[in-house]
C-alpha positions as CSV (number, residue, x, y, z in Angstrom):
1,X,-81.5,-187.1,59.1
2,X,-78.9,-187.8,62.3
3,X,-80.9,-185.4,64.9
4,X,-79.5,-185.0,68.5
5,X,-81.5,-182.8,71.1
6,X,-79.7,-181.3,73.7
7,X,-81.7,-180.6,77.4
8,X,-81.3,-179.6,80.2
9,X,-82.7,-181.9,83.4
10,X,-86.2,-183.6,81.9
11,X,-89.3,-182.8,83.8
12,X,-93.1,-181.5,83.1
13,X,-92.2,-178.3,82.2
14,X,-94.1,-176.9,78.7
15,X,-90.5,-176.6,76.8
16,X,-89.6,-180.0,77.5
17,X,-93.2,-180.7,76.1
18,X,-92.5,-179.0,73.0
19,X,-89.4,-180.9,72.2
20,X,-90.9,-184.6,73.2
21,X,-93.1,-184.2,70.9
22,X,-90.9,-182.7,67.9
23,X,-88.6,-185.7,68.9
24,X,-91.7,-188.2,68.8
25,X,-93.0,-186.9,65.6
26,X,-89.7,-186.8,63.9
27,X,-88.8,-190.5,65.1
28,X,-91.8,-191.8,63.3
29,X,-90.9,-190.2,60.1
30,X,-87.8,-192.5,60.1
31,X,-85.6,-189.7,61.2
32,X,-82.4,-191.2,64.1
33,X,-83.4,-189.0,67.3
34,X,-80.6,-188.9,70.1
35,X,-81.8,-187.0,73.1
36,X,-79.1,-185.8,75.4
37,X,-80.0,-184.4,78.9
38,X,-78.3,-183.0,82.2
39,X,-79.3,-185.1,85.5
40,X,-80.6,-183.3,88.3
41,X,-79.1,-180.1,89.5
42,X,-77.4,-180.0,92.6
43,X,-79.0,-177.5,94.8
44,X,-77.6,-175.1,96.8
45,X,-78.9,-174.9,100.8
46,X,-79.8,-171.7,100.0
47,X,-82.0,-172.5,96.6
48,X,-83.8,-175.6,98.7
49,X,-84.9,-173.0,101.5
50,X,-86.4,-170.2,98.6
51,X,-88.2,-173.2,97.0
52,X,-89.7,-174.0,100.3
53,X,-90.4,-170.6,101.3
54,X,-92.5,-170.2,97.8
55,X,-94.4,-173.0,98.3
56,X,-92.5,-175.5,96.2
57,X,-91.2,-177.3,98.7
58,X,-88.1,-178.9,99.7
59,X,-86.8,-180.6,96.1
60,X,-85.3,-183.4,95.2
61,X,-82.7,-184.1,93.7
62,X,-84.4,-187.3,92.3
63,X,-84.9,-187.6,88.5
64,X,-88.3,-186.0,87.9
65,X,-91.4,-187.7,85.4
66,X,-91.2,-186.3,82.3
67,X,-92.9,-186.0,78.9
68,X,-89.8,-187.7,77.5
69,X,-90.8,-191.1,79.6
70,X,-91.4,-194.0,77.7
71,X,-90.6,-192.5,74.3
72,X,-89.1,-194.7,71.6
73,X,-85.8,-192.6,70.8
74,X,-82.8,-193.0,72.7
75,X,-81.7,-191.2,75.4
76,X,-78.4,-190.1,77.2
77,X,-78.3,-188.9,80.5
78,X,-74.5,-186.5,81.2
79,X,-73.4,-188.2,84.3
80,X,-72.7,-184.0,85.8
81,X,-74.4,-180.7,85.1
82,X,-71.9,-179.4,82.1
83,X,-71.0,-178.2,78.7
84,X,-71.8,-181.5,76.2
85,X,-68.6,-181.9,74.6
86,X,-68.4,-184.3,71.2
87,X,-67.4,-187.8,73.4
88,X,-71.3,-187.6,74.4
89,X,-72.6,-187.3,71.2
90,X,-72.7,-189.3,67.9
91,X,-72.3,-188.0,64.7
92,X,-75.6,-186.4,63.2
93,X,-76.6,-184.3,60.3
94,X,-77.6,-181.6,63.1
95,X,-77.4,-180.8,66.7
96,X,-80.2,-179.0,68.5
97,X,-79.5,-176.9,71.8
98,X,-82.6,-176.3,73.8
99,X,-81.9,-174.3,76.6
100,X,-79.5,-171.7,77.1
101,X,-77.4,-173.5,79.3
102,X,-77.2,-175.7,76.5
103,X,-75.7,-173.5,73.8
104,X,-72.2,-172.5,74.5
105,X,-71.6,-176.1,74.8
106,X,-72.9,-176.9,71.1
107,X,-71.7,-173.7,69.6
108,X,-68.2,-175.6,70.4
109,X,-68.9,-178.8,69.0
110,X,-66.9,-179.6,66.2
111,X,-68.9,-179.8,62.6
112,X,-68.8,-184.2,63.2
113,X,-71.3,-183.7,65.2
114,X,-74.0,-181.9,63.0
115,X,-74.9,-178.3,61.8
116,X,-75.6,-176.1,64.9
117,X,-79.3,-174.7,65.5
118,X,-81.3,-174.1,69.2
119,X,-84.3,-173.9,69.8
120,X,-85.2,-170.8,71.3
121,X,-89.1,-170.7,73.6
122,X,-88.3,-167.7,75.7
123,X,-86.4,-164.3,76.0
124,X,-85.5,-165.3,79.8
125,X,-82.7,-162.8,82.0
126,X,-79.5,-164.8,81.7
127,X,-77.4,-162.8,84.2
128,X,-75.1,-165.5,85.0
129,X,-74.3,-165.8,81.5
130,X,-70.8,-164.6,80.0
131,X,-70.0,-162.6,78.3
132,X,-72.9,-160.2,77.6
133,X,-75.8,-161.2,79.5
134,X,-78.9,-162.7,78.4
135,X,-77.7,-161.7,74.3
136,X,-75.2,-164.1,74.5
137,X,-77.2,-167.1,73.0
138,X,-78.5,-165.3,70.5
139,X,-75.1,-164.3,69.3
140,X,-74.0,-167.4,69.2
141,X,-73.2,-169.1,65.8
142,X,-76.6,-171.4,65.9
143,X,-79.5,-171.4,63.7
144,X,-82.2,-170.4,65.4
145,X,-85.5,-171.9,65.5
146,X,-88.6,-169.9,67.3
147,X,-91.8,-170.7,68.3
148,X,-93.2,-167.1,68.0
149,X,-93.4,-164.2,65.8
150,X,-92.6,-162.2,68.8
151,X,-88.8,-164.4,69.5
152,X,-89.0,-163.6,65.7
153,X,-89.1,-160.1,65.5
154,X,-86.4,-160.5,68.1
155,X,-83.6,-161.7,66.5
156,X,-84.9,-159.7,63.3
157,X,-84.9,-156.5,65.1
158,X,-82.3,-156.6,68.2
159,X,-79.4,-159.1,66.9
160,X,-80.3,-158.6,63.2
161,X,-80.8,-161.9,62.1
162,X,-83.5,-162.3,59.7
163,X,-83.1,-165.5,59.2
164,X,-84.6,-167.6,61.9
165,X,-87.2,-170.3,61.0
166,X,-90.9,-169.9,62.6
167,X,-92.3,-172.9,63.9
168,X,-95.1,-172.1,66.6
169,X,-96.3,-174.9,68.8
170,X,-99.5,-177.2,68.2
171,X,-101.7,-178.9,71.1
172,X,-101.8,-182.6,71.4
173,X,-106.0,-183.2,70.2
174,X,-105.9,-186.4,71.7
175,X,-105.1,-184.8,75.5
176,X,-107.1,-181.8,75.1
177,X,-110.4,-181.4,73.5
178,X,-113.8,-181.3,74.2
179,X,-117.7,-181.8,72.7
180,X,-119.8,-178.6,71.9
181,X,-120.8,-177.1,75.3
182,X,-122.2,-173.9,76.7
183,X,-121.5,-171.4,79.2
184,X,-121.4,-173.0,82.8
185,X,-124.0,-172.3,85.0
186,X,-122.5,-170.3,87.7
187,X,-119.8,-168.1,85.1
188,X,-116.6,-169.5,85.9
189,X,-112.9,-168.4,85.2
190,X,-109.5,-170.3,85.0
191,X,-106.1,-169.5,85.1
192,X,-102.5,-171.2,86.0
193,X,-101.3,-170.5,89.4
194,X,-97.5,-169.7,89.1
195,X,-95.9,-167.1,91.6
196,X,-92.9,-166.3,89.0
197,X,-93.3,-162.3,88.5
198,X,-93.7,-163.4,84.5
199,X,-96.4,-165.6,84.6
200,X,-98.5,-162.6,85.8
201,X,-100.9,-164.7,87.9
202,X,-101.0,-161.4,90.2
203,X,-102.4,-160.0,87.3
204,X,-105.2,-162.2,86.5
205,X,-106.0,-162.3,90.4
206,X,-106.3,-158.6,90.9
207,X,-108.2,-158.9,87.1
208,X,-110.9,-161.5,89.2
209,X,-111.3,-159.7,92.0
210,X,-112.2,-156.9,90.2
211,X,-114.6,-158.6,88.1
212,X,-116.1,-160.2,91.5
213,X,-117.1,-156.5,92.1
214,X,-119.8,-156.5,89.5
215,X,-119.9,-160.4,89.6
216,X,-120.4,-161.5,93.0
217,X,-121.6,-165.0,92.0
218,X,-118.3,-165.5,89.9
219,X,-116.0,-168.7,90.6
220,X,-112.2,-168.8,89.8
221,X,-110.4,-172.3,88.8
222,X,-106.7,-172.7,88.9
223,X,-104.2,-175.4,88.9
224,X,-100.5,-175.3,89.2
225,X,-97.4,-177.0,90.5
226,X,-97.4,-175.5,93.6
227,X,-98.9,-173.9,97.1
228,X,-100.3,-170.8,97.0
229,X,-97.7,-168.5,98.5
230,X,-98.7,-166.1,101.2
231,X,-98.1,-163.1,99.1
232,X,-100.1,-164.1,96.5
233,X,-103.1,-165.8,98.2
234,X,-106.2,-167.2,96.3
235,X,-109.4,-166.4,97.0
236,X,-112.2,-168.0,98.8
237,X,-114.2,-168.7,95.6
238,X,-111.3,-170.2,94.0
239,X,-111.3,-173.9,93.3
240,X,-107.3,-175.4,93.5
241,X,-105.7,-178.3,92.3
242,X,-102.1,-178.5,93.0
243,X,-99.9,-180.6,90.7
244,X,-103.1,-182.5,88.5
245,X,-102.7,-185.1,86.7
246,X,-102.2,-184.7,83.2
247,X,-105.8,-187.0,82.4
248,X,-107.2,-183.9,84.6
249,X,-106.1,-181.2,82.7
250,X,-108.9,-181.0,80.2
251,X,-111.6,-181.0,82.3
252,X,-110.1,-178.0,84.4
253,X,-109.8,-176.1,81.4
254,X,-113.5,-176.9,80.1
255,X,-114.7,-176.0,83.5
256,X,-114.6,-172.3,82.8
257,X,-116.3,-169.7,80.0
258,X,-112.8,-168.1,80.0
259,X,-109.4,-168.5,80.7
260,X,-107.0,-166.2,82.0
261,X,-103.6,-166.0,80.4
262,X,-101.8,-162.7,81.9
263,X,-98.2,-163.7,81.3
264,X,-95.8,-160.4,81.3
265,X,-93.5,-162.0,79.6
266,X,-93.5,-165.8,77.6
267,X,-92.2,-167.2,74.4
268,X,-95.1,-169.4,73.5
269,X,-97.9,-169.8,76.2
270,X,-99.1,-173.7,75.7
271,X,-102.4,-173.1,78.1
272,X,-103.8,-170.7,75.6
273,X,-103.9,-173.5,73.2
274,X,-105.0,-176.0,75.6
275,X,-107.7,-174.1,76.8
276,X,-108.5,-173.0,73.2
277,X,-108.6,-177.4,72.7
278,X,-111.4,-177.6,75.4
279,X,-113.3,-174.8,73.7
280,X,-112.7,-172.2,76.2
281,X,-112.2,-168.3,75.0
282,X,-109.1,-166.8,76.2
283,X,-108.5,-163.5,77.8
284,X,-104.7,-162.8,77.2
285,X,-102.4,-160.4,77.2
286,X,-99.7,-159.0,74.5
287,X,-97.3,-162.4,75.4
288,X,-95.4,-164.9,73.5
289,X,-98.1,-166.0,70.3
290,X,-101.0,-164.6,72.3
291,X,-101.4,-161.5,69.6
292,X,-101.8,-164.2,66.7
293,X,-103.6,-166.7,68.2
294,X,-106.4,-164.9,69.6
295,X,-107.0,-163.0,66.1
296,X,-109.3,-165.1,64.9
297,X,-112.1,-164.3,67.7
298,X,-111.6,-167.5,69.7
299,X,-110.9,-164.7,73.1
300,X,-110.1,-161.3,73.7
301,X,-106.6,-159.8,73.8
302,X,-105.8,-157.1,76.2
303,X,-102.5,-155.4,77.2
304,X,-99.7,-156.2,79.6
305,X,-100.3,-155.2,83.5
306,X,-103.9,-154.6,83.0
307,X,-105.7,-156.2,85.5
308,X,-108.9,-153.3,85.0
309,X,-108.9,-154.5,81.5
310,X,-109.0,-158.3,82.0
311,X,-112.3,-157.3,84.8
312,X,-113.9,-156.3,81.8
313,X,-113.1,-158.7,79.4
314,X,-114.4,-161.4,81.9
315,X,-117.2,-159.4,82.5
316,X,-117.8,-159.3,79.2
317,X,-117.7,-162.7,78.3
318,X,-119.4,-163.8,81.4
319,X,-122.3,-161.8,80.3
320,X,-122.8,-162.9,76.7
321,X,-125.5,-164.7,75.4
322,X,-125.2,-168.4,74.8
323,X,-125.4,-167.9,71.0
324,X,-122.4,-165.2,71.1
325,X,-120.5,-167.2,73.2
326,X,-120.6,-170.1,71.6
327,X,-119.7,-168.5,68.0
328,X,-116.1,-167.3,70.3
329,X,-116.0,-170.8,71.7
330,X,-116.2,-172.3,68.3
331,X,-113.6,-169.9,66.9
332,X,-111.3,-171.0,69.8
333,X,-111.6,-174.7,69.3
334,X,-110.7,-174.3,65.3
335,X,-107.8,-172.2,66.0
336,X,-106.1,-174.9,68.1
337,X,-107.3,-177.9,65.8
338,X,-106.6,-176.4,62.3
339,X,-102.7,-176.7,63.0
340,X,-101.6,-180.1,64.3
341,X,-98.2,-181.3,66.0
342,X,-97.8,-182.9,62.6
343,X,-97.9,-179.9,60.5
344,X,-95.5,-178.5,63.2
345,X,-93.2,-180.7,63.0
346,X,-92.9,-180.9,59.1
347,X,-92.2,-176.8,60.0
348,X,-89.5,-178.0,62.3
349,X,-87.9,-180.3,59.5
350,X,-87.4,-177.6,57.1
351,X,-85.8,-175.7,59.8
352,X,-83.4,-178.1,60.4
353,X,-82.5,-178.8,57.0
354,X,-82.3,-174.8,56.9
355,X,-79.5,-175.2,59.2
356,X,-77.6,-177.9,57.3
357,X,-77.9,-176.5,54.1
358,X,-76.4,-172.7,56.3
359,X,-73.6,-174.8,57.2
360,X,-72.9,-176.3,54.1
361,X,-72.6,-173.2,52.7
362,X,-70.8,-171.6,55.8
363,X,-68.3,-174.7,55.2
364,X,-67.8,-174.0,51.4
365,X,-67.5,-170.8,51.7
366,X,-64.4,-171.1,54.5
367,X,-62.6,-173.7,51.8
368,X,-63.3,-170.8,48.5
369,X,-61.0,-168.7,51.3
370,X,-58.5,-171.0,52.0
371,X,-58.3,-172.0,48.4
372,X,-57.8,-168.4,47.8
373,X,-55.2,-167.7,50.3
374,X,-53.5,-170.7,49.1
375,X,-53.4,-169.5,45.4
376,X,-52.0,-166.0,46.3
């Protein structure tokens, strides 16, 4: 197949993740990967002074690192921040939107350019977005592709599309794993520091500072991409590491007996893999794929905005014998290793040929009309 990808600006951010390595995968099967990206956005003043004041601080408009570096599939950079129109693209057998910036602009493309799918990782608030709000992308004439079962029941349920292809997200075992351990021996906790009100890091703070109640020998790790923001302030037992390299990553994660995913909101939630990769249980709440991947006893899933709950659950896992933990940190481990970026990827080639073979017989259909009209 002719693929093209369409992103927004590259950078380190988990969806961008997802696609470098569906592009990667699908390269080496012999498949001709385009990858098509916006540059850098121009910020506003205004957006440069609320990334300072959370910590971020003042960005650049500078291309960022990305997971997309040094891949072996060509790449095209839009020379503004805009719609792709078919002069940027070559032909293909299917174009892939990845953002929803990025869909009204492939929805117009015209059928030279491939059968239309997205890839959709999140139900985000698009309130900038004509003409109805964050629906608009799904009611856009794209094949959609999901990661979760819960962006799956979505368009199912709400926009009445039952047929959007599942393709859930793998871990890369050769980043993130880890040798049979035990329990650490001062009971330790992790979680990803990210002050966006979805991430629900509040949640998991107020969840360990609970827990510290009963637990006042317990020790919190956390990493993320920026300061600490004074309204969300970390506490003195906390270990941070801002912006780690990625070589770092698994040994933050196997640092802890448990790792905190509170999330009110997410698509997917990559660190409940990687964590699960370095054999650490997961506490997570009702997010993205955490109901399905925590089913097979590798952590414990609680609900949504309940911090009292998490306590306990870290309580509880802080407090188990080495034996019992060990049979949940084994369970994690094999949920994230039994599925591999391969076997995702072979998911995410049936999708797209899903979406040709929709367009084919979107196309015929629109010639049976015309044939029709024509005869009468």
């Amino acid at each position: 197949m002719r693929i093209t990808f369409i992103l927004p600006a590259v950078s380190m951010a988990g969806g961008i993740r997802v696609v470098a390595n569906h592009a990667k995968e699908l390269a080496k099967r012999g498949h001709r990967v385009v990858v098509v990206s916006m540059p850098p956005r121009q910020l506003t003043w205004q957006r440069k002074v609320k990334s300072l004041l959370r910590g971020r601080g003042w960005p650049s408009v500078e291309r960022e690192e990305s997971y997309l570096d040094g891949m072996d599939v060509e790449q095209r950079e839009l020379e503004s921040w805009r719609f792709v129109e078919d002069a940027d693209l070559p032909e293909a057998d299917v174009v892939v939107a990845t953002w929803w910036e990025t869909a009204a602009g492939v929805a117009a493309l015209s059928r030279s350019r491939g059968a239309k799918a997205i890839l959709i990782q999140g139900y985000e608030v698009f309130r900038d977005f004509e003409p109805s709000g964050r629906d608009a992308v799904w009611k856009l004439p794209l094949h959609k592709i999901v990661v979760s079962r819960w962006l799956e029941s979505i368009s199912r349920d709400r926009f009445d599309d039952d047929q959007a292809s599942l393709v859930p997200n793998a871990v890369d075992a050769a980043q993130f794993h880890a040798a049979v351990r035990g329990k650490q021996r001062r009971p330790t906790v992790g979680l990803v520091y990210n002050p966006e009100h979805c991430k629900g890091a509040d949640i998991a703070l107020e969840a360990f500072r609970l827990a510290l109640r009963q637990m006042p020998e317990l020790k919190l790790v956390a990493f993320g991409r920026t300061s600490p923001v004074p309204e969300m302030p970390l506490p003195s037992q906390a270990r941070y590491v801002r912006d780690p390299a990625q070589a770092m990553l698994c040994e933050l994660y196997g640092s802890c007996d448990a790792w905190l995913f509170s999330s009110r909101s997410e698509g997917f939630g990559l660190p409940i893999l990687e964590a699960m990769a370095c054999r650490t249980p997961v506490i997570g709440t009702r997010a993205g794929a955490a109901p399905e991947l925590l089913s097979d006893g590798g952590g414990i899933l609680i609900n949504t905005e309940d911090p009292n709950a998490m306590a306990q659950a870290i309580v509880q896992i802080s407090r188990m014998s080495e034996t019992t933990w060990q049979v949940m940190s084994d369970a994690a481990y094999a949920t994230a290793t039994h599925y591999t970026w391969a076997d995702a990827t072979t998911l995410f080639e049936q999708a797209l040929q899903t979406a040709i073979e929709r367009d084919h017989r979107s196309e015929s259909a629109h010639e049976s009309a015309a044939e029709t009209m024509v005869a009468t």
